[in-house]
C-alpha positions as CSV (number, residue, x, y, z in Angstrom):
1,X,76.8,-0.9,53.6
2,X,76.1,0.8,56.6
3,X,79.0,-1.2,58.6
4,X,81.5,-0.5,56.1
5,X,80.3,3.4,56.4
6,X,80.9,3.3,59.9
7,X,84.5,1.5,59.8
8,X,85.7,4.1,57.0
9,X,84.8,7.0,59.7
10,X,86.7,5.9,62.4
11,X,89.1,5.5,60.2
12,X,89.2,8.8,59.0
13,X,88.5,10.4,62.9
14,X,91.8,8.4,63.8
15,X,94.2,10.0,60.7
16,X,92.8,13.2,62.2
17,X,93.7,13.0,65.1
18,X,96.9,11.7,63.9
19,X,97.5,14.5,62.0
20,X,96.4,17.4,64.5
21,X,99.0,16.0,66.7
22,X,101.7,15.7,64.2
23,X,101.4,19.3,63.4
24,X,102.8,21.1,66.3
25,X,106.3,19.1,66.0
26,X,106.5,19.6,61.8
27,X,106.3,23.6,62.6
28,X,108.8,23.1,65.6
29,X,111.0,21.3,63.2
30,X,110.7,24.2,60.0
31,X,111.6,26.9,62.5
32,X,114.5,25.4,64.6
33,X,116.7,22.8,62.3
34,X,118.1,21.9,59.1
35,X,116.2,20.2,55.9
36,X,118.2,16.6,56.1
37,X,118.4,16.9,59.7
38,X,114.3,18.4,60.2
39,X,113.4,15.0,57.9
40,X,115.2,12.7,60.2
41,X,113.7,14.1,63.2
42,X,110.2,14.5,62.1
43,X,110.6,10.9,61.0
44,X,111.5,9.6,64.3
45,X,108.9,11.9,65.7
46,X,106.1,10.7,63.6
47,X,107.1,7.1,64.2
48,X,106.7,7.3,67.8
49,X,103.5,9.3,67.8
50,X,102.6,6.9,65.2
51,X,103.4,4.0,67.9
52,X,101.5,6.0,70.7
53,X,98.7,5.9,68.6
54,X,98.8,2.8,67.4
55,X,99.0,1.6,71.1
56,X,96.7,4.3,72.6
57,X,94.1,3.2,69.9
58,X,95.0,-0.8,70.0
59,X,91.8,-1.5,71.9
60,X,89.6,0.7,69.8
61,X,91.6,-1.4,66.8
62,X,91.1,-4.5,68.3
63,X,87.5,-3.8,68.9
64,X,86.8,-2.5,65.5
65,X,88.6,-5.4,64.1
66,X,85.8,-7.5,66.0
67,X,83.1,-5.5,65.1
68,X,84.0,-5.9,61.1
69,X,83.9,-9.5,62.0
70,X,81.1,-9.5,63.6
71,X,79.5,-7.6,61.0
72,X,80.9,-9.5,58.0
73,X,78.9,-12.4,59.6
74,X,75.7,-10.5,59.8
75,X,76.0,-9.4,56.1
76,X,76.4,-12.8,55.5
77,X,73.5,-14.2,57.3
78,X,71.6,-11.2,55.8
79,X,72.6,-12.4,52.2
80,X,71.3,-15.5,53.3
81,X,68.3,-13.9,54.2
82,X,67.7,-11.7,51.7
83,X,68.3,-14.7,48.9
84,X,65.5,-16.9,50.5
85,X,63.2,-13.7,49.8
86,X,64.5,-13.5,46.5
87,X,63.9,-16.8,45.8
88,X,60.1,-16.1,47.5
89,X,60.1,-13.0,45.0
90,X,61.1,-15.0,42.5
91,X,58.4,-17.6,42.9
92,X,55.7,-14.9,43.5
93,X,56.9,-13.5,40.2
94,X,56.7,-16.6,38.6
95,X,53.2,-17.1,40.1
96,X,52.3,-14.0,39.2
97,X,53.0,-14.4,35.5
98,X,51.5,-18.3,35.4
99,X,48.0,-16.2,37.1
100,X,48.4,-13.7,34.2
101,X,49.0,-16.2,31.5
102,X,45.9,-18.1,32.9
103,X,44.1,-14.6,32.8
104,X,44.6,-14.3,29.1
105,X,43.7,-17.5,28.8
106,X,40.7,-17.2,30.2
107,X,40.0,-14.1,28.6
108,X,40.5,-15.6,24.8
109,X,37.9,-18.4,25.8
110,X,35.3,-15.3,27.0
111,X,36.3,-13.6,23.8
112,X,35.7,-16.9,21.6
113,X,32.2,-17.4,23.6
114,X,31.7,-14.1,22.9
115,X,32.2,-14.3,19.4
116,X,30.4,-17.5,19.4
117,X,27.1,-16.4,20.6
118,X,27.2,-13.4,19.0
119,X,27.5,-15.7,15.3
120,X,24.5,-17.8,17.0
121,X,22.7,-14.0,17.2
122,X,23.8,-13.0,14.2
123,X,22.2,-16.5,12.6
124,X,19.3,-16.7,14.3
125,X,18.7,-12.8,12.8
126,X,19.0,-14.0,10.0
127,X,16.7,-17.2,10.3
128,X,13.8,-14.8,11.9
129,X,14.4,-12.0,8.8
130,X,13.7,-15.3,6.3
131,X,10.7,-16.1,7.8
132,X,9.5,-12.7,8.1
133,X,10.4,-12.4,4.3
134,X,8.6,-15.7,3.3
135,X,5.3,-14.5,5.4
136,X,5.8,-11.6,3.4
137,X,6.0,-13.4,-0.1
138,X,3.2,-15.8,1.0
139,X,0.4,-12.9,2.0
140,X,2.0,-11.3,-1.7
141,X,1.0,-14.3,-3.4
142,X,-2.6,-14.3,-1.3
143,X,-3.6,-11.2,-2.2
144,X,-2.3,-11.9,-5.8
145,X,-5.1,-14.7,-5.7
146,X,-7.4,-12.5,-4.3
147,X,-7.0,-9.9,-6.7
148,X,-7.5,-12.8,-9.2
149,X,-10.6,-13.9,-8.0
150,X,-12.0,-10.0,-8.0
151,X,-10.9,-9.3,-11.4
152,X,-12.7,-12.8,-12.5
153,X,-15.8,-11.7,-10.9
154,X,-15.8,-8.3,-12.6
155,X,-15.1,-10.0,-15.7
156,X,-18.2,-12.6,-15.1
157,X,-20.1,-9.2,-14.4
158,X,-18.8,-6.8,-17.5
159,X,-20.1,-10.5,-19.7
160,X,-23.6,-10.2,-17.8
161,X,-23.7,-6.9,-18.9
162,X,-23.2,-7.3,-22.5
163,X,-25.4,-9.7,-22.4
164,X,-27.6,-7.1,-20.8
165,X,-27.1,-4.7,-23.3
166,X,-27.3,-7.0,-26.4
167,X,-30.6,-7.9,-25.6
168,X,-32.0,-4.1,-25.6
169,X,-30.4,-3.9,-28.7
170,X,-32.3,-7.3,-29.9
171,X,-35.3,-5.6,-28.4
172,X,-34.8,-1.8,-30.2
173,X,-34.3,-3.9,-33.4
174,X,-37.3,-5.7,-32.9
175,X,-40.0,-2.7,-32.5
176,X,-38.0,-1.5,-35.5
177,X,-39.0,-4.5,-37.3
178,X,-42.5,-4.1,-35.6
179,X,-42.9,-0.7,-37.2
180,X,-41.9,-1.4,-40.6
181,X,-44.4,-4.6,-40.5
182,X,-47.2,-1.9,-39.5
183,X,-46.1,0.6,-41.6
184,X,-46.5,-2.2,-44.8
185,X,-49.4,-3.2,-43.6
186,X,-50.9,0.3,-43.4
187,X,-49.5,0.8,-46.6
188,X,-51.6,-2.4,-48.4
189,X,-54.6,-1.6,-46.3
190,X,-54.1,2.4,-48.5
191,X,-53.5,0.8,-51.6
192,X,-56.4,-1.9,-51.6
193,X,-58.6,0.9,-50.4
194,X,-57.1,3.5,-53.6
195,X,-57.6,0.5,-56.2
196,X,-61.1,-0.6,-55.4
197,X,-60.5,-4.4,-55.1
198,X,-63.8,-6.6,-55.8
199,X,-65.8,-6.9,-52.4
200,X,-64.9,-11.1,-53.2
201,X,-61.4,-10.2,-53.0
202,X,-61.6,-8.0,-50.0
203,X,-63.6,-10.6,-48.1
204,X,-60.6,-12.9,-49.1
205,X,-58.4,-10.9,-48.1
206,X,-59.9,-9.8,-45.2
207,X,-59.9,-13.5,-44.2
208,X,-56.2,-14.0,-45.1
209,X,-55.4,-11.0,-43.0
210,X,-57.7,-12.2,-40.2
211,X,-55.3,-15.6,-40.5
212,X,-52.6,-13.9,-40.6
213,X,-53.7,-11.9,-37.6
214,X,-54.1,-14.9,-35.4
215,X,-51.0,-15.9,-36.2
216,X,-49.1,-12.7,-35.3
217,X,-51.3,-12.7,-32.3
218,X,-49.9,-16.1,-31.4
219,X,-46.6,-15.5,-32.1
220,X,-46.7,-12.0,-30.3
221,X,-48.0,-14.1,-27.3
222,X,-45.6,-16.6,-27.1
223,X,-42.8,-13.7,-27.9
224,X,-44.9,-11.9,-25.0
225,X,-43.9,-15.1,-22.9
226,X,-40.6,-15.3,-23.6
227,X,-40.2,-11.4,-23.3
228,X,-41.9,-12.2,-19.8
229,X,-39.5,-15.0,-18.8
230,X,-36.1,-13.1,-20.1
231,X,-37.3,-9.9,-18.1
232,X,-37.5,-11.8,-14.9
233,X,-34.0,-13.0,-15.6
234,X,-32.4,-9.7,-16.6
235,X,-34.3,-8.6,-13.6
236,X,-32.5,-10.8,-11.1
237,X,-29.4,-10.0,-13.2
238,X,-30.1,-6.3,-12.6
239,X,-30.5,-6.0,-9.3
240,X,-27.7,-8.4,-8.6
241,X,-25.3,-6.2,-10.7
242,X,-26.7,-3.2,-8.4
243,X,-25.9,-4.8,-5.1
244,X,-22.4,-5.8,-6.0
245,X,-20.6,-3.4,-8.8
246,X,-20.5,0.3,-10.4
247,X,-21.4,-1.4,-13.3
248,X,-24.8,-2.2,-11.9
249,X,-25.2,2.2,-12.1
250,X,-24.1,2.3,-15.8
251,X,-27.0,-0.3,-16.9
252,X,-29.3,1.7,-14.5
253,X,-28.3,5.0,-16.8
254,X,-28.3,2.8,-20.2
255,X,-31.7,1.8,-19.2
256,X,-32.8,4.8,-18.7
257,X,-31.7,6.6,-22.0
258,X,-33.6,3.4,-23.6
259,X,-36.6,4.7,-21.8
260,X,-36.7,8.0,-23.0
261,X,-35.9,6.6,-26.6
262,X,-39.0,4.8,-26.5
263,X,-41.0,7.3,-24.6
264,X,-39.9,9.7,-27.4
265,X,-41.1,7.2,-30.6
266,X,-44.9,8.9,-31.6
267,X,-47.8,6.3,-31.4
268,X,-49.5,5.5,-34.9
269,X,-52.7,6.5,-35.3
270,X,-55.8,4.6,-35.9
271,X,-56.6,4.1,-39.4
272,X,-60.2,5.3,-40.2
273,X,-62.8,2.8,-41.7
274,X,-64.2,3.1,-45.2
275,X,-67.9,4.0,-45.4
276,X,-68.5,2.2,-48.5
277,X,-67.1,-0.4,-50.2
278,X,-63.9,-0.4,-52.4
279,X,-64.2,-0.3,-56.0
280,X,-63.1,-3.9,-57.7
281,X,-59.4,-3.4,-58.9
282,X,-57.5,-5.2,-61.5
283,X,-54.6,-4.3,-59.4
284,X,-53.6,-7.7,-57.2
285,X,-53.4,-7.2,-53.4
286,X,-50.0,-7.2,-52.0
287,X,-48.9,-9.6,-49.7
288,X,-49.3,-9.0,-45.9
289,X,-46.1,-8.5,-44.2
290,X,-44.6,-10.9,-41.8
291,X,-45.2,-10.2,-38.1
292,X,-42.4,-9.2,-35.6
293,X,-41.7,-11.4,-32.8
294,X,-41.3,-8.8,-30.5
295,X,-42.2,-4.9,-30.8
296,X,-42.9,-1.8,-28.6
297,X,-46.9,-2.6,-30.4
298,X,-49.1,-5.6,-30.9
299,X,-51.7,-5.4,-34.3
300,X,-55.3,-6.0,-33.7
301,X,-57.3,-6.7,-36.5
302,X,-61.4,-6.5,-36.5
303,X,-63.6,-6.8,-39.0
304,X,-66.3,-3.0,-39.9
305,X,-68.1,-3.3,-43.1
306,X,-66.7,-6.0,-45.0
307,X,-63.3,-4.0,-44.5
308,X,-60.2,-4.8,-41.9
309,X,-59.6,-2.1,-39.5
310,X,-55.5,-2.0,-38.2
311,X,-55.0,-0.3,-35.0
312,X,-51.6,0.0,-32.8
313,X,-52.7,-1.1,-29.1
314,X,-49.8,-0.4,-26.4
315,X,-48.0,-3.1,-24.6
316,X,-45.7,-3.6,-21.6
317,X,-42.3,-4.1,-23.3
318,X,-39.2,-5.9,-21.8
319,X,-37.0,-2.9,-22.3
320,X,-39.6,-0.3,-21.1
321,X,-40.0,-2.4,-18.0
322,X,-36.5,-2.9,-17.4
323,X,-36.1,1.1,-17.5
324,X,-38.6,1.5,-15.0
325,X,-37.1,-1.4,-12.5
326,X,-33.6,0.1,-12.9
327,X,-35.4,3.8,-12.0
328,X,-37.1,2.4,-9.0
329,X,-33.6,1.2,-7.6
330,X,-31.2,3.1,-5.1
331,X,-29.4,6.1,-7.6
332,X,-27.7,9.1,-6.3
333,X,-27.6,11.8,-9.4
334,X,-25.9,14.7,-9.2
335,X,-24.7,17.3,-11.6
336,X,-22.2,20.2,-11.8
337,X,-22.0,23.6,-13.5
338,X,-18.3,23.7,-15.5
339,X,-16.5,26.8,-13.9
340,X,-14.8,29.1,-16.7
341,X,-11.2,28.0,-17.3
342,X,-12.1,24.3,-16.4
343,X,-11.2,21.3,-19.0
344,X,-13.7,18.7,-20.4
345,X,-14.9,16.3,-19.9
346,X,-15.3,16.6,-16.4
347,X,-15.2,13.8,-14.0
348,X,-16.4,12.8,-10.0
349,X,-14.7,11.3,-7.8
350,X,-16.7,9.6,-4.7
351,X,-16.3,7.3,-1.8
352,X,-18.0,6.3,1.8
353,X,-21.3,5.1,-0.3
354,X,-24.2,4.4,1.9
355,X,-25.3,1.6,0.7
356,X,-22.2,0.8,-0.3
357,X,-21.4,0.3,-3.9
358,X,-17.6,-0.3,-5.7
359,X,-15.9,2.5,-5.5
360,X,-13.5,3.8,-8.7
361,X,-10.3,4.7,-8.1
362,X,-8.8,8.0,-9.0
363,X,-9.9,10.3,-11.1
364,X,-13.3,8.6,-10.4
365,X,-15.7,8.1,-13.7
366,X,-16.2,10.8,-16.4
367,X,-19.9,12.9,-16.3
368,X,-22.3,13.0,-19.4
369,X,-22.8,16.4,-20.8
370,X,-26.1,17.9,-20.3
371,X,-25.5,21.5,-22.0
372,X,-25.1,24.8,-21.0
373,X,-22.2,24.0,-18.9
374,X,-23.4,21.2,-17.0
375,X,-22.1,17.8,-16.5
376,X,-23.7,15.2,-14.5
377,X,-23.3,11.5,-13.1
378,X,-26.0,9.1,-11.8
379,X,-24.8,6.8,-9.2
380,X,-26.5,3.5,-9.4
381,X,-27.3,1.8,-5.9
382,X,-26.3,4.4,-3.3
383,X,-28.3,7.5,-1.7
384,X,-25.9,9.3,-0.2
385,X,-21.9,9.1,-0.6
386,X,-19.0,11.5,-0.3
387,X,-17.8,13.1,-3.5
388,X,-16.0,16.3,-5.3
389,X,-15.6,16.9,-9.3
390,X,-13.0,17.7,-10.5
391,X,-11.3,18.1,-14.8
392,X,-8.0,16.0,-14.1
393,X,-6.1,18.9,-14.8
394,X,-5.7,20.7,-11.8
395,X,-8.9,22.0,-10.8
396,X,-11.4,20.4,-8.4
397,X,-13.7,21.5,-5.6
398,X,-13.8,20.5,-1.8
399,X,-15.0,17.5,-0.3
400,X,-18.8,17.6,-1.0
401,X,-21.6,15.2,0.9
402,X,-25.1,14.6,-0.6
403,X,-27.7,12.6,0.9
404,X,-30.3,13.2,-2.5
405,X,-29.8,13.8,-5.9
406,X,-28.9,17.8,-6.7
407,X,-27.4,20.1,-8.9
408,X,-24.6,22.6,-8.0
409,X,-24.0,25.9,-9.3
410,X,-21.1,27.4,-9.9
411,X,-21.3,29.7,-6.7
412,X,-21.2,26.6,-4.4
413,X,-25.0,26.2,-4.1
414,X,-27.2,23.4,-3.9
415,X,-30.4,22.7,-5.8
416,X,-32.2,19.4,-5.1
417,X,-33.1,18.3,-7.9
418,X,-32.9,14.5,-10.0
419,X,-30.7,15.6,-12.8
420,X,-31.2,12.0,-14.5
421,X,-34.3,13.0,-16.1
């Protein structure tokens, strides 16, 4: 491009020049001649400068004429040229695009590894989330068992305990039956005295009753060994039941409302002895009564003259004994004075026993009336525990501590007192 610039200006320097010298003789000829006879001239005129240029400038012709030449042959060597780097290009190109198609070939494969460990991740996740879920299941189903087991042994315990409390019932029915024998038996002893039976028939009868004395006596000491033998049982029972369940404080309480029952039953007095002998009576003694097998009292029968003398002589009774074993044991009692606007029954709630006991869940066990606004609890097999009362509607003191049986007023203070008794 450049060569072909360069031949075009000479080109157009030489016309120039051409012109410039042509224009002197066209105004010589417009001035001076005619129109056919100016053409003709400046013809001939601009032929021969024409000619003198063409021979003044032949060299510079003939030169540029070798030049072109010369140059045609360089533009074709540079074609040359310039098509070997095209063909270079070219390859490079091609290269360059074989590089990039390897590139995103290499990049799918990281994207597919990629993708493939991330699924490994994902399963693995998901393996580790199914063992977490079966541990999970398995220690459900362990403490399932274990809750079982627990609610087995408080079942084997609430049994004991009815059995427990059957047999004070066996043993209140028996000193009932006890005191209706000696309540017959006073009653003959009034009536043979009233009807003046025959000093024969007293002595008989004296001797019948004396029988029938040994006999109770025998009875009342093998029921007095049995008594003996079931108390040590219920014994073991009762202090097991402390050591291990609440339940253990609920027979401590039964046992001690059985104790003031029995405490509260008046002793029979001693029937006095007749100074002289009964009159003889048509009237036929009655019967003696059968003995009890068990009582709260034994009979004693003695002979002062020629009469029988029935007296009540105290004995140590299964149920009084087991009220005064279940007193000696561990107890926490406590009581509390119903604020106004509180709900009944009212109910405490404790925890952090020392020695520990079972512990009830909320609202905690309900509180016996004791009148005049109070309420109390005794807590079998603990001395000291954390606790507050509350009427499960709403209402309910702070956390309390006690370390001894007390009351507590409705001001918020103590008294140490055992509000069991």
């Amino acid at each position: 491009m450049y060569i072909a610039y360069l031949w075009v200006d000479s080109w157009l320097k030489l016309m120039s020049a051409c012109v410039e010298q042509m224009q002197p003789t066209v105004v010589r000829l417009g001035s001076n001649g005619s129109a056919a006879g100016d053409a003709e001239c400046a013809k001939a005129q601009h032929e021969g400068v024409l000619e003198a240029l063409l021979a003044a400038h032949a060299d510079e012709l003939g030169e540029f004429e070798r030049r072109m030449t010369t140059h045609r042959e360089d533009l074709v060597q540079l074609r040359a040229a310039h098509a070997d780097e095209l063909r270079q290009l070219r390859g490079k190109l091609a290269d360059a695009e074989a590089a990039a198609a390897g590139g995103e070939r290499r990049s799918a494969e990281l994207q597919a590894k990629i993708q493939r460990q991330a699924e490994a991740e994902d399963q693995e996740r998901v393996r580790r989330r199914a063992g977490e879920a079966a541990a999970a299941t398995a220690r459900r189903d362990e403490e399932s068992a274990a809750l079982a087991a627990l609610e087995a042994t408080i079942a084997g315990l609430q049994s004991e305990l009815s059995a427990a409390r059957a047999d004070l019932t066996a043993v209140q029915q028996e000193a009932v039956a006890a005191g209706a024998a000696l309540a017959d038996a006073r009653a003959q002893t009034e009536t043979l005295r009233g009807a003046g039976a025959a000093a024969a028939a007293a002595s008989a009868e004296a001797e019948r009753l004396r029988a029938a004395d040994a006999e109770l006596r025998t009875q009342l000491h093998a029921a007095l060994s049995r008594a003996e033998a079931e108390h040590r049982e219920n014994q073991r029972l009762a202090d097991e039941l402390v050591s291990r369940t609440e339940v253990s404080a609920r027979l401590a309480a039964e046992l001690a409302t059985a104790r003031e029952r029995l405490e509260a039953v008046p002793a029979a007095s001693v029937a006095p002895a007749p100074e002289k002998a009964p009159k003889p009576s048509k009237r036929a003694p009655r019967p003696a009564a059968p003995a009890a097998a068990v009582g709260t009292a034994a009979l004693a029968a003695t002979e002062a003259s020629g009469d029988v003398l029935f007296a009540e002589r105290p004995t140590t009774a299964r149920a009084a004994e087991l009220a005064e074993t279940a007193a000696a044991a561990p107890a926490l009692s406590v009581g509390f004075r119903k604020p106004d606007g509180w709900a009944e029954p009212l109910f405490v709630h404790y925890w952090a026993s020392a020695p520990g006991v079972a512990e009830p869940g909320w609202p905690g066990v309900a509180m016996s009336s004791a009148g005049n606004g109070w309420w109390t609890y005794r807590i079998g097999g603990t001395k000291a525990a954390d606790l507050l009362f509350h009427d499960n509607r709403g209402n309910q003191t702070g956390d309390l501590h006690r370390e001894r049986s007390g009351r507590l007023d409705r001001d918020g203070r103590w008294t140490d007192d055992d509000v069991s008794h």
